[in-house]
C-alpha positions as semicolon CSV with decimal commas, in nm:
position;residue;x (nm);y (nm);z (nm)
1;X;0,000;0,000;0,000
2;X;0,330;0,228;0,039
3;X;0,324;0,270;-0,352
4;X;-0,065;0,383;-0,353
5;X;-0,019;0,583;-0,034
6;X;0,260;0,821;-0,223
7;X;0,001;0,866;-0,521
8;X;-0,336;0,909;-0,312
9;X;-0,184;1,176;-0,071
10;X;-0,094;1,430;-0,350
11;X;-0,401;1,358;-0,544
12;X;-0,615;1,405;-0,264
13;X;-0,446;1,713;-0,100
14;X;-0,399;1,885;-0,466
15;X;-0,782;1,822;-0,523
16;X;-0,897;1,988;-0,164
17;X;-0,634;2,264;-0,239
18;X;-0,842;2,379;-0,466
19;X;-1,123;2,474;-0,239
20;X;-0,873;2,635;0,047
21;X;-0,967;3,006;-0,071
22;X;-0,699;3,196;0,244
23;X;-0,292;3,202;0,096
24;X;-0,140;3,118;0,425
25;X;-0,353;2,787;0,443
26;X;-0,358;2,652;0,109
27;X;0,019;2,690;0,117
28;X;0,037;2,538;0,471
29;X;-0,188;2,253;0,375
30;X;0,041;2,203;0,106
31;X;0,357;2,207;0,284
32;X;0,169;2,003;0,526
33;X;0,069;1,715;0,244
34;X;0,428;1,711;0,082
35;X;0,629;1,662;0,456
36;X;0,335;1,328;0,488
37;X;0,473;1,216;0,134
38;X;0,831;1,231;0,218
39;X;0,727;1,032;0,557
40;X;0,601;0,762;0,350
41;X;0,855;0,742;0,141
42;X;1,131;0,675;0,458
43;X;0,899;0,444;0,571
44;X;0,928;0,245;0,260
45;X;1,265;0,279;0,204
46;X;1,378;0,140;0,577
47;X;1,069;-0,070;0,624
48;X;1,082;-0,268;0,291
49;X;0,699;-0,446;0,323
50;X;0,398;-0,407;0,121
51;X;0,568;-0,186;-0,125
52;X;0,365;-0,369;-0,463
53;X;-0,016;-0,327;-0,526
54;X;-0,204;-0,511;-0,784
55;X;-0,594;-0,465;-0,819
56;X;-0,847;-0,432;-1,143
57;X;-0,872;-0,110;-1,315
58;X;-0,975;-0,140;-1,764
59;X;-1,035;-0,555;-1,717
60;X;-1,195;-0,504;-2,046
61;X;-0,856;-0,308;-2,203
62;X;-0,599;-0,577;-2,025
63;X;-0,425;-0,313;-1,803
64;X;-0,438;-0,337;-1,407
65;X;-0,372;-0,085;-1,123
66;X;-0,008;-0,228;-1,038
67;X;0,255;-0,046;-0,858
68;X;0,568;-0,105;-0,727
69;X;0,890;0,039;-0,536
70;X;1,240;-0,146;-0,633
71;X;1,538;0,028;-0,584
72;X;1,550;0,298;-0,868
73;X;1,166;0,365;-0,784
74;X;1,229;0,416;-0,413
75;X;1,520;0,636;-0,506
76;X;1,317;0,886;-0,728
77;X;1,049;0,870;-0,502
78;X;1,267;1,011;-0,234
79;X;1,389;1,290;-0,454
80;X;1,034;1,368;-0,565
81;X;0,893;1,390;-0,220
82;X;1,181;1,645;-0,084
83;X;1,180;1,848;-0,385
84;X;0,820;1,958;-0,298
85;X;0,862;2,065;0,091
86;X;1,176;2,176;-0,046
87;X;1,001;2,434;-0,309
88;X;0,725;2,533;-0,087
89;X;0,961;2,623;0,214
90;X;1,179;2,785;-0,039
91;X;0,876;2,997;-0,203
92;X;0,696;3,042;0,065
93;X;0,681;3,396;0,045
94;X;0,613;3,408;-0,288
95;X;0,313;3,567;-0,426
96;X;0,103;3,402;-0,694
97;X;-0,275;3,515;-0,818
98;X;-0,537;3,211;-0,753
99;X;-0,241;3,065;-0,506
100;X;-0,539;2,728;-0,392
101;X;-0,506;2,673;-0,808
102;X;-0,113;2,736;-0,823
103;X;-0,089;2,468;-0,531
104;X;-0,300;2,219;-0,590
105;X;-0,183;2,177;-0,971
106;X;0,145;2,148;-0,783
107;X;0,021;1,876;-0,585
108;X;-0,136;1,718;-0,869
109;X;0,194;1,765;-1,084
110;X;0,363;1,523;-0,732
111;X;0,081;1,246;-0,769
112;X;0,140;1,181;-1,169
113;X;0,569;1,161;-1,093
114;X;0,502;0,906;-0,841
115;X;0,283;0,721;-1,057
116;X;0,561;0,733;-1,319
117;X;0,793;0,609;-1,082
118;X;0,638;0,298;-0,935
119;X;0,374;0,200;-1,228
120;X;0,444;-0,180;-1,334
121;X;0,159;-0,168;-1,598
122;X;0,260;0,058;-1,895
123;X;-0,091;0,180;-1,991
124;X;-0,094;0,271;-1,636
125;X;0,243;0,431;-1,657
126;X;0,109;0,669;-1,976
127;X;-0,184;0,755;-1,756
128;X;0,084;0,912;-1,513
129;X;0,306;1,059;-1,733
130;X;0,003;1,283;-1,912
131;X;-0,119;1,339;-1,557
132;X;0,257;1,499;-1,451
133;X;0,260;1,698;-1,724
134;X;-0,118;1,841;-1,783
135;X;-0,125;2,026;-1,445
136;X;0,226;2,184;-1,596
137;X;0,094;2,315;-1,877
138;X;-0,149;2,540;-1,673
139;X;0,091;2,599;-1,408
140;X;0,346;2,785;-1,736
141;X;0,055;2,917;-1,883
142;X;-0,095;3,115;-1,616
143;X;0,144;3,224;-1,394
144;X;0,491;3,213;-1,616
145;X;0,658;3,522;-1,801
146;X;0,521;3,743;-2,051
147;X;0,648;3,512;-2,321
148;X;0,475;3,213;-2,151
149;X;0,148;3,172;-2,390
150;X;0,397;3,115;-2,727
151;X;0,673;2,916;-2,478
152;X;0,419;2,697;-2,345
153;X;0,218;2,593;-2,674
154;X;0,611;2,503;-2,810
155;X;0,656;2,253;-2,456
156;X;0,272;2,106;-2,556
157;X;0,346;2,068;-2,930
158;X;0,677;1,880;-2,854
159;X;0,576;1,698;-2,534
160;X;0,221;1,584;-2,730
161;X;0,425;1,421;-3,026
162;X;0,631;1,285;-2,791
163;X;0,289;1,139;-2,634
164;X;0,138;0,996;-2,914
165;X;0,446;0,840;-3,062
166;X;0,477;0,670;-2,756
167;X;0,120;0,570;-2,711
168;X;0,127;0,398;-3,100
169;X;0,413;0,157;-2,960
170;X;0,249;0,070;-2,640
171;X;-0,060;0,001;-2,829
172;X;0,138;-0,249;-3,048
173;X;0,325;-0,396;-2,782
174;X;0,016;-0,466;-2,605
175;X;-0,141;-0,627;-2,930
176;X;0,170;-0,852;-2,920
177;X;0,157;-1,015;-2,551
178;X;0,074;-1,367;-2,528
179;X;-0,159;-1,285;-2,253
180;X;-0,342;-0,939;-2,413
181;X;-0,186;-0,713;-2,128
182;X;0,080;-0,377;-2,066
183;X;0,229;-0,601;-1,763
184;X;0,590;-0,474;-1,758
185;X;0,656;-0,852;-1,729
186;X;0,450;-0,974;-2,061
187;X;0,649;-0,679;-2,193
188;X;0,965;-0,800;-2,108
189;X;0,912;-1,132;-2,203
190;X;0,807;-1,051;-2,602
191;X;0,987;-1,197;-2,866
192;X;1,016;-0,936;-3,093
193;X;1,176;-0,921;-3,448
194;X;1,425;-0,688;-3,559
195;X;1,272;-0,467;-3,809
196;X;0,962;-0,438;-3,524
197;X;1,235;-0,356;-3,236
198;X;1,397;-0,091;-3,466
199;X;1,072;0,102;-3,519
200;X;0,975;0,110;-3,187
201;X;1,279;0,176;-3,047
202;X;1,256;0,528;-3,218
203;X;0,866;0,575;-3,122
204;X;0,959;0,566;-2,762
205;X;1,339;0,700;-2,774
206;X;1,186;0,987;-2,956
207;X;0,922;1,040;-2,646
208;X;1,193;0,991;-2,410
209;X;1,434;1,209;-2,542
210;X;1,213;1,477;-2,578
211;X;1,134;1,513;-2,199
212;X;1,496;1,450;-2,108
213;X;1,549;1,637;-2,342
214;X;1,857;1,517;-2,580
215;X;1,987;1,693;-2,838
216;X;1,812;1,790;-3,119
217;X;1,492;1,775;-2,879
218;X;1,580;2,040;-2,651
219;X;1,472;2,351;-2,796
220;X;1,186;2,384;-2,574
221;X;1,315;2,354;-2,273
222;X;1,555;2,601;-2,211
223;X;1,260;2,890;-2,266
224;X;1,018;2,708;-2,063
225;X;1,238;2,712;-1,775
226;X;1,319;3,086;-1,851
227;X;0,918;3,169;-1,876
228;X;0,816;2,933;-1,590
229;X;0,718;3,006;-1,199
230;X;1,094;2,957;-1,066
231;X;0,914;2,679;-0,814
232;X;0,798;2,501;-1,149
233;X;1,138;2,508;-1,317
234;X;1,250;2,340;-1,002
235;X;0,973;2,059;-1,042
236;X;1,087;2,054;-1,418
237;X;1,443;2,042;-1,364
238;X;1,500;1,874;-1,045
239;X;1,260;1,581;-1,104
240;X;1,046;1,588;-1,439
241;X;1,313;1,578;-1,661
242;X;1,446;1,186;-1,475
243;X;1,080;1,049;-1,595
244;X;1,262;1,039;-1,970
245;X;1,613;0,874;-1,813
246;X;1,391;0,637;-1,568
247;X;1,172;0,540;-1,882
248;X;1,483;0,475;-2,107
249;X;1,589;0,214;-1,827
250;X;1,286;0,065;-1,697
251;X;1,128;0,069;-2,033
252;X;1,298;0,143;-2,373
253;X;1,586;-0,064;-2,312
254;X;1,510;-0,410;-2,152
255;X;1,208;-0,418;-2,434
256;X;1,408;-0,354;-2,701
257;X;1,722;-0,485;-2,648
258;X;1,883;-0,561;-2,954
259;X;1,771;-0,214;-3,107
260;X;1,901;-0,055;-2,760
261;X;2,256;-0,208;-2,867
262;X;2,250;-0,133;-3,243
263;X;2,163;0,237;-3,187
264;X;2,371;0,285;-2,927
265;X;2,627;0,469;-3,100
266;X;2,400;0,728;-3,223
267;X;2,185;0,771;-2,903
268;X;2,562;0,775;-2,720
269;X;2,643;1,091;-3,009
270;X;2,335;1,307;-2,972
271;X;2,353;1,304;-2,618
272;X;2,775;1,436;-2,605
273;X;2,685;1,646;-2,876
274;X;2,378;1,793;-2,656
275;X;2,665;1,836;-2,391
276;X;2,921;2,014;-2,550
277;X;2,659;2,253;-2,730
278;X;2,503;2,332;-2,411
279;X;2,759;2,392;-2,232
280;X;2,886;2,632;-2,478
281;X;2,582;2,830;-2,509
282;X;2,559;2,813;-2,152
283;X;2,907;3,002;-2,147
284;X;2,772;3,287;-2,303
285;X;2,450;3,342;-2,087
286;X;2,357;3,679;-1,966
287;X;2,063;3,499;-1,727
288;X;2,092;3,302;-1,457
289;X;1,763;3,032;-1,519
290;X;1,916;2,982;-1,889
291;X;2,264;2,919;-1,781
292;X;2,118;2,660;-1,550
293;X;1,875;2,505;-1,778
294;X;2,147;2,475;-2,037
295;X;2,349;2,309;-1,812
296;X;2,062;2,041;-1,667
297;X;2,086;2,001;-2,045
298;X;2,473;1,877;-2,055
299;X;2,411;1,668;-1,717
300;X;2,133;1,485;-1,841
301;X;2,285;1,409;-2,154
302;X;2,570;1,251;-1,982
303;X;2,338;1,023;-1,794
304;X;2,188;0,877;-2,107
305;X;2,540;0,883;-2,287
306;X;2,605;0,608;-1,985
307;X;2,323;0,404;-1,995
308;X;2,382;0,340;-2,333
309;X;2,733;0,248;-2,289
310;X;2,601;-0,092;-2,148
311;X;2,820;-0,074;-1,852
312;X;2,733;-0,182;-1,543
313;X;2,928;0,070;-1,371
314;X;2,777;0,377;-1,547
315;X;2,470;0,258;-1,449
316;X;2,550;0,236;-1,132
317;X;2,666;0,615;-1,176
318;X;2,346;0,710;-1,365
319;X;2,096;0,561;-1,078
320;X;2,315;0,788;-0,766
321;X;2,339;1,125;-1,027
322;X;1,980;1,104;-1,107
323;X;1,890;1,199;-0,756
324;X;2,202;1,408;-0,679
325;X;2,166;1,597;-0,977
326;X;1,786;1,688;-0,847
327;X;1,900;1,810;-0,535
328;X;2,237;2,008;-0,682
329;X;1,961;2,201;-0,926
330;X;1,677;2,219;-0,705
331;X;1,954;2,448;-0,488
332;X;2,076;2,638;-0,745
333;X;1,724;2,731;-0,844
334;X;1,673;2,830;-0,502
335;X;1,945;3,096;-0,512
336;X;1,850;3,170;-0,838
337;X;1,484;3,224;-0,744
338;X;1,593;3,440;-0,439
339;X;1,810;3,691;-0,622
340;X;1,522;3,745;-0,847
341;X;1,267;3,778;-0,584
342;X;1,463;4,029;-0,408
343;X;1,686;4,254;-0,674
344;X;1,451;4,226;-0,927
345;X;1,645;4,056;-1,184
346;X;1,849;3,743;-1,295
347;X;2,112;3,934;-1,561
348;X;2,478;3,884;-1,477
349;X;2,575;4,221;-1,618
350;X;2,345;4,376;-1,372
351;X;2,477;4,221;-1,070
352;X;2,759;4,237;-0,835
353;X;2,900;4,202;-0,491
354;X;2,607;4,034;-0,355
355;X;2,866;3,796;-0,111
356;X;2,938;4,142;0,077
357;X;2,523;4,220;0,145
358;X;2,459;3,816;0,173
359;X;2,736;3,631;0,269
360;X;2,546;3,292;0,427
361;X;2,380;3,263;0,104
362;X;2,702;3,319;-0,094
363;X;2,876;3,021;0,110
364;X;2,625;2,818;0,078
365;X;2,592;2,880;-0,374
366;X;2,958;2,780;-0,361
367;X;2,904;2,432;-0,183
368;X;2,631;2,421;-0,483
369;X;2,816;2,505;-0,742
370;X;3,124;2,281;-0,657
371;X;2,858;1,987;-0,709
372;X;2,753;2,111;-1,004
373;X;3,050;2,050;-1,123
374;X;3,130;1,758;-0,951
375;X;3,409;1,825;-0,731
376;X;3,560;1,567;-0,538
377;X;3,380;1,537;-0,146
378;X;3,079;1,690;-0,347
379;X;2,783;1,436;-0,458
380;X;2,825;1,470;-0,819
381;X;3,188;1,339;-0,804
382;X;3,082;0,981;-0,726
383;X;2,832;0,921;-0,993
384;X;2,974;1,139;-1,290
385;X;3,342;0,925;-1,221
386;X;3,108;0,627;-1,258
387;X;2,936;0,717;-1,543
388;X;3,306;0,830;-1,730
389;X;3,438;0,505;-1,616
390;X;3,130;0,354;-1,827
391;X;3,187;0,555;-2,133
392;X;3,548;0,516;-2,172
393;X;3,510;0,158;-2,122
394;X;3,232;0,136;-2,424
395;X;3,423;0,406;-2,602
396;X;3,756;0,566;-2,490
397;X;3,728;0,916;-2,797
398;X;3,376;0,896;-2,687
399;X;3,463;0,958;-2,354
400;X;3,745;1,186;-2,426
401;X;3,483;1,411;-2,645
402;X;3,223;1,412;-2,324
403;X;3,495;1,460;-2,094
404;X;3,548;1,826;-2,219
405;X;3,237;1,930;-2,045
406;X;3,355;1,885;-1,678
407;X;3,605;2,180;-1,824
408;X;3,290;2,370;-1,957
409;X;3,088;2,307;-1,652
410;X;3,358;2,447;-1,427
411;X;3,412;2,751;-1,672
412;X;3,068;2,893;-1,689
413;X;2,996;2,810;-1,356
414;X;3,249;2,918;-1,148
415;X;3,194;3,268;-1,391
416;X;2,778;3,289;-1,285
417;X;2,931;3,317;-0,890
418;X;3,239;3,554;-0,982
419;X;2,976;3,790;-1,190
420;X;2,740;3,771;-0,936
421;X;2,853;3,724;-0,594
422;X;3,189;3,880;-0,564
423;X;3,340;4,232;-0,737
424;X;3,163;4,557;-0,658
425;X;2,857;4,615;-0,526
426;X;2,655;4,787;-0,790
427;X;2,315;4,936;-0,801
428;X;2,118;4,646;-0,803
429;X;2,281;4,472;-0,525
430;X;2,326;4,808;-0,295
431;X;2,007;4,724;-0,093
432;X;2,015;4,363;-0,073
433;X;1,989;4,169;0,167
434;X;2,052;3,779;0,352
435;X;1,839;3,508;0,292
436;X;1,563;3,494;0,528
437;X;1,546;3,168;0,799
438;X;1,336;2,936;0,581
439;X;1,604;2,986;0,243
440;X;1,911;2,921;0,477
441;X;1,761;2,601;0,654
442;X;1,630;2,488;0,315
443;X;1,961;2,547;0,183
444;X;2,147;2,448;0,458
445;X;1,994;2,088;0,415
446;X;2,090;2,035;0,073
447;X;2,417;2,121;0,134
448;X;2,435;1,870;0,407
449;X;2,322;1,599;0,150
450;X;2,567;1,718;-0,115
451;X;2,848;1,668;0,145
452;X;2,734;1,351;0,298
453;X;2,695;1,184;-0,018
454;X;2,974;1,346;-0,149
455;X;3,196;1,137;0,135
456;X;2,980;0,853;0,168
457;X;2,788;0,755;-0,179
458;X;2,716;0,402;-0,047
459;X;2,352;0,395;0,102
460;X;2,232;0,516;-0,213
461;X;2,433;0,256;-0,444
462;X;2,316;-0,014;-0,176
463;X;1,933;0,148;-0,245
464;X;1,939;0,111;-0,627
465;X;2,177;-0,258;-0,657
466;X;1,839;-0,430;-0,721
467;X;1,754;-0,225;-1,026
468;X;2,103;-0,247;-1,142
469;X;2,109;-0,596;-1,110
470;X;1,755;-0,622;-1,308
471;X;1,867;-0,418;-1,596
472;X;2,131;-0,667;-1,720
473;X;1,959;-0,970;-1,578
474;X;1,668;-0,837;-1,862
475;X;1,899;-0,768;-2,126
């Protein structure tokens, strides 16, 4: 019942959100529902009983209401129940119009990424993944920038071919079971030939790859994340974006196996050449939410890059950088989100100084940004050396090519906190001021993470062997 409990909560609490009509309650309430999710979730993780569900839902289509946490599924979980106490606390001063809408789509957004995460039925698991990213779609359209009408029908268009490509190879997959069902084990137990494994693959890489997103299917995300609520983009960035690198492992590749291997050399390419192209661009960013969405774009890309290596060691890498990459962006969307809030604007070349007006919240961005690019005792150093490991293994130029972006990463990094937080103090940052209590104890717990995992990666390895372990056993 764990895996139904983590769905019902934020369905439930999103849907009497919308009826809470005072600010200060609906975002309590909420707050309130997301710290019961991320209890939950411990409890499943450190009491590992009744985590699976199976029950009747469309008898009459073949698909059931089953549910299930393994390793990788607890692990996402996790992540996806602290990002949301994480963003509320963070934002909880933030003012939005119809604020009981605002949260309960947020809630709503929480129910559909847990579905994604433990569904064992793949109709079931397309039912989630439209219902994470519906309540998105409103949340960009109504309260994002003044560019968010024309940004947000560009996520839909993508996102919805992305959809229905995938929906046309479930539909034939599910034609093709022995026993007429989307069980994730019928799946995994088809026979199918070549020529049908090649076509698919792309129906669903394409869908995949588009929410990651990989190179060339990344144009829309880099303005969404610009035009979106900042406590969206965190959603987006921290979490949404690990549905496509979850699918590609639970789904894409131990169905289509032989495909998986015969494309692997071009799925391995887009993704370094998303990297290096991102990070580049990312170099010559004015704005703090593009520089960081361009470089989710060159972390992500790496993760794929080393699931497709076939190495059991970059997967190992890929399953600990999912989550620590949520938590290093979530943080640096925090900061990101505060200097906006309180100067007014997110432009390098109008800021300056800001460590001498705020320097708790300037200690704290560096910790951050050391993750983000993956500095030894930091998180990110664990599973990226895993992941390289992985790629020069399958590929030692390919690695060599990918490996430039650890340069990149620390270059325009380590430039967004010299522009910003040290220098002069100009006009912008003449008035500003620390981060209140909530930021720095929000902040100060990610950091914490960062560290501890960055000395001791093993608990979450440990959490995630299982999945590891069923990836090549399904190969």
């Amino acid at each position: 019942m764990v895996a139904v409990l983590l769905i019902l909560i934020p369905l439930l609490s999103g849907l009497v959100a919308f009826f809470i009509k005072e600010e200060r309650t609906v975002k309590g309430w909420s707050l309130f529902a997301s710290v019961i999710t991320l209890l939950i979730v411990l409890y499943g993780i450190f009491n590992p009983q009744q985590l699976s569900y199976d029950a009747a839902w469309l008898p009459t289509l073949g698909t059931r209401f089953s549910v299930s946490l393994d390793g990788m599924s607890k692990m996402l979980c996790l992540l996806t129940a602290i990002a949301l106490p994480t963003v509320f606390t963070a934002t909880f001063t933030n003012m939005y119009q119809k604020p009981s809408a605002f949260y309960a789509l947020m809630l709503l957004t929480q129910a559909g990424l847990m579905g994604v995460f433990v569904a064992t039925d793949m109709l079931l698991f397309y039912f989630f993944w439209e219902l994470a990213l519906i309540p998105v779609y409103f949340l960009c359209s109504i309260w994002g920038g003044e560019k968010r009408i024309a940004v947000t029908f560009k996520f839909f268009i993508y996102t919805f071919i992305g959809s229905l490509l995938m929906l046309a190879g479930i539909i034939y997959l599910h034609a093709q079971t022995a026993d007429g069902s989307f069980a994730i084990k019928s799946l995994y137990a088809l026979h199918l030939s070549d020529k049908e494994q090649n076509i698919l693959f792309w129906l669903f890489f394409i869908a995949f790859a588009i929410k990651m997103p990989i190179f060339p299917f990344h144009t829309w995300q880099p303005d969404t994340y610009e035009q979106a609520p900042t406590a969206v983009t965190m959603i987006l960035s921290g979490v949404m974006v690990k549905m496509g690198v979850f699918a590609v492992i639970r789904w894409l590749i131990p169905i289509f196996p032989n495909a998986s291997m015969q494309y692997s050399n071009i799925a391995i390419l887009l993704s370094i050449t998303g990297m290096i192209y991102a990070s580049l661009i990312a170099i010559k960013q004015d704005d703090i939410k593009r520089l960081i969405a361009y470089s989710s774009i060159a972390h992500i890309g790496l993760m794929n890059a080393a699931i497709f290596s076939h190495q059991q060691i970059a997967l190992e890498g890929v399953m600990i950088q999912m989550f620590n990459h949520g938590i290093n962006v979530i943080g640096l969307w925090v900061v990101a989100d505060v200097i906006e809030q309180q100067l007014g604007t997110r432009k390098f070349s109008q800021l300056g100084g800001l460590a001498q007006k705020a320097p708790v919240l300037a200690v704290l961005l560096v910790v951050m940004a050391f993750a983000n690019i993956a500095l030894p005792l930091t998180n990110s150093f664990v599973g990226e050396f895993l992941m390289f490991s992985g790629l020069f293994q399958y590929n030692i130029w390919m690695g060599v090519i990918a490996g430039v972006s650890i340069i990149l990463a620390a270059v325009y990094t380590l430039n967004m906190v010299q522009k910003v937080f040290y220098g002069k103090i100009v006009d912008a940052t003449t008035h500003a001021k620390d981060i209140n209590s909530n930021v720095q104890w929000i902040l100060a717990v990610l950091v914490i993470i960062i560290l501890v995992l960055g000395v001791y990666p093993q608990p979450m390895i440990n959490l995630t062997k299982d999945s590891v372990q069923l990836f090549f056993a399904n190969r």
